[in-house]
C-alpha positions in Angstrom: 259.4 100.2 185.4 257.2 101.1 183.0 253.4 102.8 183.8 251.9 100.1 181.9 253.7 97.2 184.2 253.0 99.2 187.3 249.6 99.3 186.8 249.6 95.8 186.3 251.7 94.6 189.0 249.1 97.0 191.1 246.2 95.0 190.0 247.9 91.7 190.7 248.3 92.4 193.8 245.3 94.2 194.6 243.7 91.0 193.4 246.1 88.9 195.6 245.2 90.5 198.4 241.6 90.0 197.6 242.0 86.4 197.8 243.6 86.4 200.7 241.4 88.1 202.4 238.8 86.1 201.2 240.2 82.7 203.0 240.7 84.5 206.2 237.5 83.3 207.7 237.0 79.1 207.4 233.2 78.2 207.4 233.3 77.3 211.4 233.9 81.4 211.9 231.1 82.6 210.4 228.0 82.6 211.4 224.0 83.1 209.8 222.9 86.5 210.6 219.4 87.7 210.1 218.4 90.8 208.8 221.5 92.4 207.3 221.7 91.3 203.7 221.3 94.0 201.3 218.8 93.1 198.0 220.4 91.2 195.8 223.2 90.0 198.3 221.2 87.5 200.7 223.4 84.6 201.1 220.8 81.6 200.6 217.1 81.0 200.5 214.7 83.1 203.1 213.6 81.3 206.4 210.1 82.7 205.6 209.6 81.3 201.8 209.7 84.2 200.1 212.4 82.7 198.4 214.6 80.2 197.3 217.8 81.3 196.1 221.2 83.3 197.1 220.5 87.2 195.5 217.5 86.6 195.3 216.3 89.2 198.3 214.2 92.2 197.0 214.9 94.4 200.1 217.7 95.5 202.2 217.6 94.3 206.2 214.7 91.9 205.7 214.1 90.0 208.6 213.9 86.9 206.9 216.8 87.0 204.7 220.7 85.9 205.9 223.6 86.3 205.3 227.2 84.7 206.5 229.3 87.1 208.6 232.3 86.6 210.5 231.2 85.1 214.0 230.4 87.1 216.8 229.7 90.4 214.4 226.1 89.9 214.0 224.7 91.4 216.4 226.8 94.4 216.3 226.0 94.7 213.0 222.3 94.9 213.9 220.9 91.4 213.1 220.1 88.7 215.1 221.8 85.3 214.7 219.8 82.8 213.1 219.2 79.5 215.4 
């Protein structure tokens, strides 16, 4: 094979596997976690009104920004689950 197709089929299945990992989790195993989100990668609006929008967070670990995680990681992860 050729280092042109390895590459390729590399990259395929690097992405492949992306996906799949991606779909491991259906939305009744995760759960909203407080305080973890990174700026720019909050997963929806704030609870305080800062806010609106997913990305939109201008701080990492804000209290008042979520984000979905896998359940029961939260917490180790430092945040608090949102009720």
């Amino acid at each position: 094979m050729q280092t042109k197709q390895k590459m390729m089929l590399g990259a395929l299945t690097g992405l492949m596997m992306l996906g799949a990992s991606g779909s491991v989790f259906a939305d009744g195993d995760m759960e909203k976690c407080l305080g973890v989100a990174k700026a720019g990668q909050n997963d929806c609006a704030s609870i305080t009104g800062s806010h609106s929008c997913a990305g939109q967070a201008t701080m990492d670990n804000d209290a008042g920004d979520w984000k979905n995680v896998p359940m029961g990681t939260c917490v180790n992860m430092g945040g608090k689950v949102a009720e």
